[in-house]
C-alpha positions as CSV (number, residue, x, y, z in Angstrom):
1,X,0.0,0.0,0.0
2,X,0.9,3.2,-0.5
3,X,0.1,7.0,1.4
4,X,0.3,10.0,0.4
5,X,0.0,12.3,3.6
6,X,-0.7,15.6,1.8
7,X,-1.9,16.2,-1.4
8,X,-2.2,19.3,-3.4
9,X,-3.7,20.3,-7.0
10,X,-0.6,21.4,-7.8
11,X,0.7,18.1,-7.5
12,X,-0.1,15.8,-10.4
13,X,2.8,13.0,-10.0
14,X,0.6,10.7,-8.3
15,X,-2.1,11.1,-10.6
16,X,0.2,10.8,-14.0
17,X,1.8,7.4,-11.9
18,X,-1.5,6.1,-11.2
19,X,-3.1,6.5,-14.7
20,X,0.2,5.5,-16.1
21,X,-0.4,1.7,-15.7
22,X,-3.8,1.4,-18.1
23,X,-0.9,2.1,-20.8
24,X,1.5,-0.8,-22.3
25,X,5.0,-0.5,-23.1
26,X,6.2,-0.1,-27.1
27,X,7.1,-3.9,-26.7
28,X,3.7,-5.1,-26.2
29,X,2.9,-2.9,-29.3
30,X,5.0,-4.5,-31.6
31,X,4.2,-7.8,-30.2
32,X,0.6,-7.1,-30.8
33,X,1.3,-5.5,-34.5
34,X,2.8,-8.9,-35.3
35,X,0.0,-11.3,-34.5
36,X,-2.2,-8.6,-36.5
37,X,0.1,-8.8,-39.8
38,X,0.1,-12.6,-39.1
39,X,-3.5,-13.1,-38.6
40,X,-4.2,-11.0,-42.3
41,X,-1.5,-13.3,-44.0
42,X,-2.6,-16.5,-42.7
43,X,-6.0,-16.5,-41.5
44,X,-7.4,-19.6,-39.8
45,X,-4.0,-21.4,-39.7
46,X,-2.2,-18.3,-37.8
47,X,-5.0,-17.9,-35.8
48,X,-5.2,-21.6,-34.6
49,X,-0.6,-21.3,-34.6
50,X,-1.3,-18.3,-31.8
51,X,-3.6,-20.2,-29.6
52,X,-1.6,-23.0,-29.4
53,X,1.3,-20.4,-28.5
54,X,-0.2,-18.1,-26.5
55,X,-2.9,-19.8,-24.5
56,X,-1.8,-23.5,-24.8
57,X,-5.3,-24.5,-27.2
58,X,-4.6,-26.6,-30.0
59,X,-7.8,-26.4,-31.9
60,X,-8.4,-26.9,-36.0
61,X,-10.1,-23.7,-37.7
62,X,-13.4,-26.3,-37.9
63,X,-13.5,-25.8,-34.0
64,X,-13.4,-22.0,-34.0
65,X,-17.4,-22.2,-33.6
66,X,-19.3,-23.5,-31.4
67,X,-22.0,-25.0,-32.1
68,X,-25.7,-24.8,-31.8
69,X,-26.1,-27.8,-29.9
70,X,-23.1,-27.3,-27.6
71,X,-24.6,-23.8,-26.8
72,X,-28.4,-25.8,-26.0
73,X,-26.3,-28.2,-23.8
74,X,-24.7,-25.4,-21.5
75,X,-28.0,-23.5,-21.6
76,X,-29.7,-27.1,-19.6
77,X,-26.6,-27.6,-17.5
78,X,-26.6,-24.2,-15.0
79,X,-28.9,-23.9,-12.0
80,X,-32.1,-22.4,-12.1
81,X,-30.8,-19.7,-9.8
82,X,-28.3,-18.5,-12.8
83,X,-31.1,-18.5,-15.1
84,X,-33.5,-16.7,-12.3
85,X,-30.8,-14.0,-11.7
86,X,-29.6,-14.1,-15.0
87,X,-32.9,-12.7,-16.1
88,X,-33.9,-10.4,-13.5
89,X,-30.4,-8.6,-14.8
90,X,-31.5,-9.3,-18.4
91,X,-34.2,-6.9,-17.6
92,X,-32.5,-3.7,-15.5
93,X,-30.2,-4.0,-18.4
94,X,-33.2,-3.6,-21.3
95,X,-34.6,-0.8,-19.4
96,X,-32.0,1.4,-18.8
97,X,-30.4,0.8,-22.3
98,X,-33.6,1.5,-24.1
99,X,-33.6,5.2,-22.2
100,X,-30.4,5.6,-23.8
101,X,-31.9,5.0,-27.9
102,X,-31.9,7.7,-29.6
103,X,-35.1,9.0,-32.2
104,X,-34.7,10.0,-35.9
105,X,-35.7,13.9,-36.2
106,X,-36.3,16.0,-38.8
107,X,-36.4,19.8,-39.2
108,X,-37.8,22.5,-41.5
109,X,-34.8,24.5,-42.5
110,X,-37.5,27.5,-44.4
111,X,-38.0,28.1,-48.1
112,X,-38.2,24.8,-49.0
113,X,-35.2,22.7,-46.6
114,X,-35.1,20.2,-44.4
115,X,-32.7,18.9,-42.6
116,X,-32.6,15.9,-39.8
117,X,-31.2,12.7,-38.6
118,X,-31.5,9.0,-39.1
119,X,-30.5,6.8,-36.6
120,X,-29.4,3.3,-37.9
121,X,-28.3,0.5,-36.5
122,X,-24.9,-1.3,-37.0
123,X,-25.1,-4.6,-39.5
124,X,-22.6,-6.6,-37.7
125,X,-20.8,-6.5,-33.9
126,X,-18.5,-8.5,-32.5
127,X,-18.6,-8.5,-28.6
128,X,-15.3,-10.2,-26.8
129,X,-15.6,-11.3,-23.5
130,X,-12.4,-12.2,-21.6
131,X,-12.2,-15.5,-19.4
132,X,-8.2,-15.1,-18.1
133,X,-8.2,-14.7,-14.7
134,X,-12.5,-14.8,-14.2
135,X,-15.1,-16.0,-16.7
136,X,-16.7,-12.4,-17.5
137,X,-20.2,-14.2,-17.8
138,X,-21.9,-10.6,-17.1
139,X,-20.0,-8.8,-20.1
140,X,-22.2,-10.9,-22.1
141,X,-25.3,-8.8,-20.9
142,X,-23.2,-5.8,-21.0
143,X,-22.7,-6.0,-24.8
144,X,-25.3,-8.1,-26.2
145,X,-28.3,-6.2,-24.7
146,X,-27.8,-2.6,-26.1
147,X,-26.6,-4.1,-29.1
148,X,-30.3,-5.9,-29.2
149,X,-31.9,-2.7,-28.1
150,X,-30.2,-1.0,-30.7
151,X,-31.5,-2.9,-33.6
152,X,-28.4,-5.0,-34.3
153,X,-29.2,-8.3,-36.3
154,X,-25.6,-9.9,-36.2
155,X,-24.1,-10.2,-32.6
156,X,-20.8,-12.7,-32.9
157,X,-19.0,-13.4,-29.5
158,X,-15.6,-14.4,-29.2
159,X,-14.0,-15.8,-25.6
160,X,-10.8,-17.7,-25.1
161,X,-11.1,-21.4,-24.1
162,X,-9.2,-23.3,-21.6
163,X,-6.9,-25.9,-22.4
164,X,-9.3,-28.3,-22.9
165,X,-10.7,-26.0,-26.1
166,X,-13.9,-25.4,-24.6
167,X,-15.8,-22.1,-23.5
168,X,-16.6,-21.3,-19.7
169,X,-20.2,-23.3,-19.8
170,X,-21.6,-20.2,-17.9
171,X,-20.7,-18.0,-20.5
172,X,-22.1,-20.4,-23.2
173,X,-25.6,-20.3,-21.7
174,X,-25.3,-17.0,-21.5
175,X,-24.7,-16.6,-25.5
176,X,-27.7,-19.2,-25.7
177,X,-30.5,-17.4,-23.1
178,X,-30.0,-14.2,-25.4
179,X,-30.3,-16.0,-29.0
180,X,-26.3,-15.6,-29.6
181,X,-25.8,-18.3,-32.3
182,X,-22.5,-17.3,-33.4
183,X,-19.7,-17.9,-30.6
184,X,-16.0,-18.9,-31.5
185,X,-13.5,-20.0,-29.1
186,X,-10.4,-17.8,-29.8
187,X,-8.7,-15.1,-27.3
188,X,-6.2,-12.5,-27.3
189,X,-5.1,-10.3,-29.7
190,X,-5.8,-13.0,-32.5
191,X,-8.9,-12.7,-31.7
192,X,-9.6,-8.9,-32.2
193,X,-7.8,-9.3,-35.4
194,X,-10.0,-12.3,-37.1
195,X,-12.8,-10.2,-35.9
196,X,-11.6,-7.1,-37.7
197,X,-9.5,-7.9,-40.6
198,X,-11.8,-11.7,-41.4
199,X,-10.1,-15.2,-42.1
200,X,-11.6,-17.9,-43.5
201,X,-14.1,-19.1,-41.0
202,X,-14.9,-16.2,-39.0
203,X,-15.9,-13.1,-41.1
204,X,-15.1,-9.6,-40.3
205,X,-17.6,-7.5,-38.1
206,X,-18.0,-3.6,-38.2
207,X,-17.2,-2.9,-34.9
208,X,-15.6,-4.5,-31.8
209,X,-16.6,-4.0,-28.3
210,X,-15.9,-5.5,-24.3
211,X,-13.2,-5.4,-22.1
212,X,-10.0,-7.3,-22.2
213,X,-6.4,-7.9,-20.8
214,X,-3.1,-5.8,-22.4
215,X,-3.2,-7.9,-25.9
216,X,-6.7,-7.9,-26.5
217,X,-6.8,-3.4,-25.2
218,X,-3.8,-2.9,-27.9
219,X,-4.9,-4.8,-30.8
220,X,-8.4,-2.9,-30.6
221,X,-6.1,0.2,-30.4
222,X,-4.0,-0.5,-33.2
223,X,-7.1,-1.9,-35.4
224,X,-9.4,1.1,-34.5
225,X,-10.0,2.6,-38.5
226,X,-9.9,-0.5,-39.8
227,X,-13.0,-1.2,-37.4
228,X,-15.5,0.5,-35.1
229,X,-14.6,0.0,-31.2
230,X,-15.4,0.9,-28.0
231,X,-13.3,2.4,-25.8
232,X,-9.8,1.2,-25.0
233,X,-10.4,0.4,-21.3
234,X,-7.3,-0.5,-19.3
235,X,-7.1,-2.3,-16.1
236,X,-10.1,-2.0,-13.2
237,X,-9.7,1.1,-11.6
238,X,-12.2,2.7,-8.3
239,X,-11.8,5.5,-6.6
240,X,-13.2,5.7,-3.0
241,X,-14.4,9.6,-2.1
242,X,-14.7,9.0,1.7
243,X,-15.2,11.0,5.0
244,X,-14.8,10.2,8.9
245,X,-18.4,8.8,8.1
246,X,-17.3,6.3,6.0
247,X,-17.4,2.6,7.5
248,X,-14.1,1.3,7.3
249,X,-14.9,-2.4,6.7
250,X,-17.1,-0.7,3.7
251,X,-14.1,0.8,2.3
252,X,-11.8,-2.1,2.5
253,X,-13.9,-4.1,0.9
254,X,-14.7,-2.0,-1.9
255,X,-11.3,-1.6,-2.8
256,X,-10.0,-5.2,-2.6
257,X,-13.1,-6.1,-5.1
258,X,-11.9,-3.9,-7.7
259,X,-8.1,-5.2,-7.3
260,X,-8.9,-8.7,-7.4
261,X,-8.9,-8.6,-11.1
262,X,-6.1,-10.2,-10.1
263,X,-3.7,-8.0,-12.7
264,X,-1.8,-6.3,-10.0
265,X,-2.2,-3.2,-12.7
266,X,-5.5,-2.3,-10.7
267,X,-6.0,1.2,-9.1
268,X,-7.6,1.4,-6.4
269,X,-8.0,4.4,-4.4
270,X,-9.3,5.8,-1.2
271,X,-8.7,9.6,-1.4
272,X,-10.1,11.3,2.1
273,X,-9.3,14.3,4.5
274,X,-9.8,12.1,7.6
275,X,-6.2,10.3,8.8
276,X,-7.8,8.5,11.2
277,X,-10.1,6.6,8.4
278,X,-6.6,5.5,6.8
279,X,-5.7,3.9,9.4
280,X,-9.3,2.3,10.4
281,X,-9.0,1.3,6.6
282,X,-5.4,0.0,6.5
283,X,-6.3,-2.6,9.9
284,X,-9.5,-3.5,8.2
285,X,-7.5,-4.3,4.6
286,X,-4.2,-6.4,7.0
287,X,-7.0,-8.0,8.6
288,X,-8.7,-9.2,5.0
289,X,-5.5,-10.3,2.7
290,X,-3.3,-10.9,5.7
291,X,-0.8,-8.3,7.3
292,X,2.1,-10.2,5.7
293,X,0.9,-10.8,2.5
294,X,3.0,-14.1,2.1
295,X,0.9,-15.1,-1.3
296,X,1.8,-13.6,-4.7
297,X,-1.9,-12.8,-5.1
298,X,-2.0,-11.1,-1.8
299,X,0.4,-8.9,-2.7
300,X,-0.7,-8.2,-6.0
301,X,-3.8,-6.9,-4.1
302,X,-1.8,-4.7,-1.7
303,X,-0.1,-3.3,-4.9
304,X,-3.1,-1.8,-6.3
305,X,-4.3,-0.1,-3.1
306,X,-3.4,3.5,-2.9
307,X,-4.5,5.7,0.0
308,X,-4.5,9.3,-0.3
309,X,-4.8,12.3,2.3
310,X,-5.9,15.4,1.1
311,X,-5.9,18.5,3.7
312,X,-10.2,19.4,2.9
313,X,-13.0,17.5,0.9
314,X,-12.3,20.5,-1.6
315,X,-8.9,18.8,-3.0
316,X,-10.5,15.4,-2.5
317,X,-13.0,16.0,-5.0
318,X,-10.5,17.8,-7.0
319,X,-8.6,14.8,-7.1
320,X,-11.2,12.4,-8.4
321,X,-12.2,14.9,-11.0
322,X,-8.1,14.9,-12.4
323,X,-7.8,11.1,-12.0
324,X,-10.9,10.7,-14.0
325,X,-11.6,7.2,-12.5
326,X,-13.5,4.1,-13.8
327,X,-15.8,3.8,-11.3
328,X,-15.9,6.6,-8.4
329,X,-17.9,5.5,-4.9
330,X,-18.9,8.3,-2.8
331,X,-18.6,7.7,0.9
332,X,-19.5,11.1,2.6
333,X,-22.3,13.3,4.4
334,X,-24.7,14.6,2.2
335,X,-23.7,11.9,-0.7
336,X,-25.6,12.8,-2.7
337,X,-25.4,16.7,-3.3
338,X,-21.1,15.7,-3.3
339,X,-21.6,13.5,-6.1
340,X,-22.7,15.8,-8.1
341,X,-19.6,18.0,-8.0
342,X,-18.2,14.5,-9.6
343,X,-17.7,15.7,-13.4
344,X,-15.1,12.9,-14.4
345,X,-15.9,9.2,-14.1
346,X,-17.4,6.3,-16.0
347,X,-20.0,5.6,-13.3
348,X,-20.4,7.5,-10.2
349,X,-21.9,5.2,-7.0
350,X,-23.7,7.5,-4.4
351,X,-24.2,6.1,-0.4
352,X,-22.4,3.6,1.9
353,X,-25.2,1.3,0.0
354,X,-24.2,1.3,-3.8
355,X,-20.5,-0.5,-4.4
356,X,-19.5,-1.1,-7.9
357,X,-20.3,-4.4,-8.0
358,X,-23.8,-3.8,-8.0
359,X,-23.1,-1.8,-11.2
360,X,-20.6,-4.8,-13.1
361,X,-24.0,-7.1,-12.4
362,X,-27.5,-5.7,-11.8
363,X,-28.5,-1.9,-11.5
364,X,-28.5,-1.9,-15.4
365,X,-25.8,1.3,-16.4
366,X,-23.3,-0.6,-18.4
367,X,-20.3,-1.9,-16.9
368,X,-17.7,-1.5,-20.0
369,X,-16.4,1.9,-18.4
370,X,-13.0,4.1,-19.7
371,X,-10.0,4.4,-17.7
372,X,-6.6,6.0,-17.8
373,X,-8.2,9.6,-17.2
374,X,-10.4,8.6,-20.5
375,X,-13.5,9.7,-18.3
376,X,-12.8,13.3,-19.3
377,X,-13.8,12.8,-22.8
378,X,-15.4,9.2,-23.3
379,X,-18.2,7.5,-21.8
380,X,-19.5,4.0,-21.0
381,X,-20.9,1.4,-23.5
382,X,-24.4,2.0,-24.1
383,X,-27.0,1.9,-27.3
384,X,-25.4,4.8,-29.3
385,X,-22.3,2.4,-29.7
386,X,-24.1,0.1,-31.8
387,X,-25.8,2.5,-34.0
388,X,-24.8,5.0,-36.4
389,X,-26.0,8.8,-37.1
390,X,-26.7,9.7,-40.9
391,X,-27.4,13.4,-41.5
392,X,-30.8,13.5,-44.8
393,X,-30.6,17.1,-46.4
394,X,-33.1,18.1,-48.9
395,X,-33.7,21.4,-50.7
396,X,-36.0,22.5,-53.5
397,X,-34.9,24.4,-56.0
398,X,-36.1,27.8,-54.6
399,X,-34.3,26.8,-51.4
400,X,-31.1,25.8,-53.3
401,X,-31.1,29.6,-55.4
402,X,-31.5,31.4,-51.5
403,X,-28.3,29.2,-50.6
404,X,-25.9,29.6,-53.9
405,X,-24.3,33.0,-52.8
406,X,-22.9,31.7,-49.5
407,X,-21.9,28.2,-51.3
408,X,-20.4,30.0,-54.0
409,X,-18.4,32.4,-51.8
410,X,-17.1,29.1,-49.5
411,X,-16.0,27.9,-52.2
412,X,-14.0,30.6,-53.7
413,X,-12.3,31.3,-50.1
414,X,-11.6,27.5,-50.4
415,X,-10.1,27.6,-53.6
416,X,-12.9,25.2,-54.2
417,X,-14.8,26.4,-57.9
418,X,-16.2,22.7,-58.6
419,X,-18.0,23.0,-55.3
420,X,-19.8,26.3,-56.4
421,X,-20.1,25.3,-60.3
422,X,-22.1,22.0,-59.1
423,X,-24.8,24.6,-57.2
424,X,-24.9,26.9,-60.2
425,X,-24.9,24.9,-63.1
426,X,-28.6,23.9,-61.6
427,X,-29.6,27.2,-63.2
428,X,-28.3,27.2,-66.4
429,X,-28.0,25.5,-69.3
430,X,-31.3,24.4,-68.9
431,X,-31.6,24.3,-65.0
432,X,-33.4,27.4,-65.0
């Protein structure tokens, strides 16, 4: 653990080290860039050559998909309490994500104009859901429900298998209970590049979305042109904004879920003006993982945890808003009208009541977040992702004569006369 016993706005070392670690070295780039060119040169066979290097699966391009009946088999074989939860989450999901769907509009522009929007929605998405370190059975929710919401009739998934070549069953009923038929078992960057670029067996998709590990997070960065993606979301990061309230057995908690990801890349800060809750905090996280942390996974879980003091709740919350995190829980009196002075995060959590988890699995906000300060600028997954905005302009002609002056003098300043000469020669030479 680390603690820093003052911190200041002036001071943004800590933040720059913290958001530092969603970011791979140049060596994983180029590492990446070659499983990419190798993947467009030899399709299926490079493909099936990577898992068998990477990830230890020896499978033939035939067993890429999975198929229908192996999909119905895992779909009979979990508990009635998956499929009872499973559902209940189905539907927080479909309500909050049809909120987010955007309408078509369309708006009369005067003398004979209009101008608007159609919202479309994307033909074909590929969804990857990681299975390293945890199964990631609820990122299947997380991208196949907006993308169903949206209107999207192709939804492929992609998830690595284990040794034994076959797909978490959990995440296979999952594919099934939401009418996924199309489901291969390849990982890694290989993945993301038979996805974007298309081999022989899997064909390409328009876009690429869900979280993965630093292969996976590169190859969407590299590929992002080439294909639609998401966001390119780096390890699990939280953000604990926390008074002398605060329950300290709350706060510990909170923090080891996020860094059991298991990555040791994790963030995962308290920031506070209370002392005294650091220390409540730091006996209640010794007393949880162990106050030698003799494992290698316990001390990969002391790594990520980062507790910060900040001299007023004034630099707390300017803290949070510079580090931007993935998920922000606010721990304080009068919650609620604090976390609204939150302006950067992917999801905010409000009360002693709301941890994150309940946002990765139920409340029905997306849990495919940004991180690495990417909160300033991007968002989380949600409908708009799997759709696409086309702008419809249509003019009469006694609308297009009001406009030619002001096309025409563009395109002079632009140096542009074919833009102007297509407007005018609508009015001459028999366009009158």
């Amino acid at each position: 653990m680390h603690i820093l016993k003052t911190w200041k706005g002036s001071d943004k070392g800590l933040i720059e080290q913290l958001m530092s670690r969603s970011f791979p070295d140049q060596g994983i780039e180029r590492k990446v860039q070659g499983i990419i060119e190798g993947v467009e040169k030899g399709g299926d066979e490079a493909v099936a050559d990577y898992g068998a290097r990477y990830d230890d699966v020896r499978l033939r391009p035939d067993e890429f998909r999975v198929r229908k009946e192996n999909l119905a088999r895992a779909r009979r074989q979990v508990d009635k309490e998956f499929i009872t939860a499973f559902r209940e989450i189905e539907r927080n999901l479909a309500a909050y994500h049809r909120r987010q769907k955007p309408a078509d509009w369309r708006m009369d522009a005067g003398n004979g104009s209009t101008v608007g929007e159609r919202w479309l929605p994307l033909r074909r998405v590929g969804l990857y859901v990681p299975a390293g370190t945890a199964p990631l059975v609820s990122t299947v929710l997380m991208g196949v429900v907006p993308a169903k919401v949206a209107g999207v009739k192709e939804i492929v998934v992609s998830s690595p298998p284990s040794r034994d070549g076959e797909i978490n069953t959990h995440i296979l009923a999952a594919c099934a209970m939401l009418g996924v038929e199309e489901v291969y078992r390849i990982g890694g960057a290989q993945a993301i590049a038979a996805l974007a670029v298309g081999t022989e067996t899997v064909p390409k998709v328009d876009k690429i979305v869900g979280p993965g590990g630093i292969y996976v997070t590169m190859a969407k960065r590299i590929l992002y042109g080439r294909v639609g993606i998401d966001i390119v979301a780096g390890p699990s990061e939280i953000l604990i904004l926390a008074d002398d309230s605060a329950e300290p057995s709350f706060v510990a908690a909170d923090l080891l879920s996020q860094a059991e990801h298991g990555t040791g890349r994790e963030v995962c800060v308290l920031v506070t003006d209370s002392p005294l809750l650091v220390e409540k905090v730091r006996k209640e996280l010794e007393s949880r993982v162990g106050s030698e942390a003799e494992s290698v996974f316990k001390k990969k879980l002391l790594s990520s945890v980062i507790l910060v003091i900040t001299r007023n709740q004034a630099e707390a919350l300017e803290f949070a808003n510079e580090f931007a995190a993935e998920h922000v829980e606010v721990m304080v009196r009068q919650a609620s009208s604090v976390a609204k002075r939150i302006t950067n995060a992917g999801a905010v959590f409000v009360g002693k009541y709301s941890p994150v988890p309940i946002g990765d699995f139920y409340a029905g906000p997306n849990h495919v977040l940004p991180t690495g300060g990417a909160a300033r600028f991007l968002s989380g997954l949600s409908v708009i992702d799997f759709m696409k905005r086309v702008s419809v302009i249509s003019y009469t002609k006694k609308a297009l004569r009001g406009a030619l002056p002001s096309v025409a003098k563009m395109a002079e300043v632009e140096g542009l006369e074919g833009h102007a000469e297509a407007v005018r020669i609508r009015f001459g030479r028999g366009g009158t």
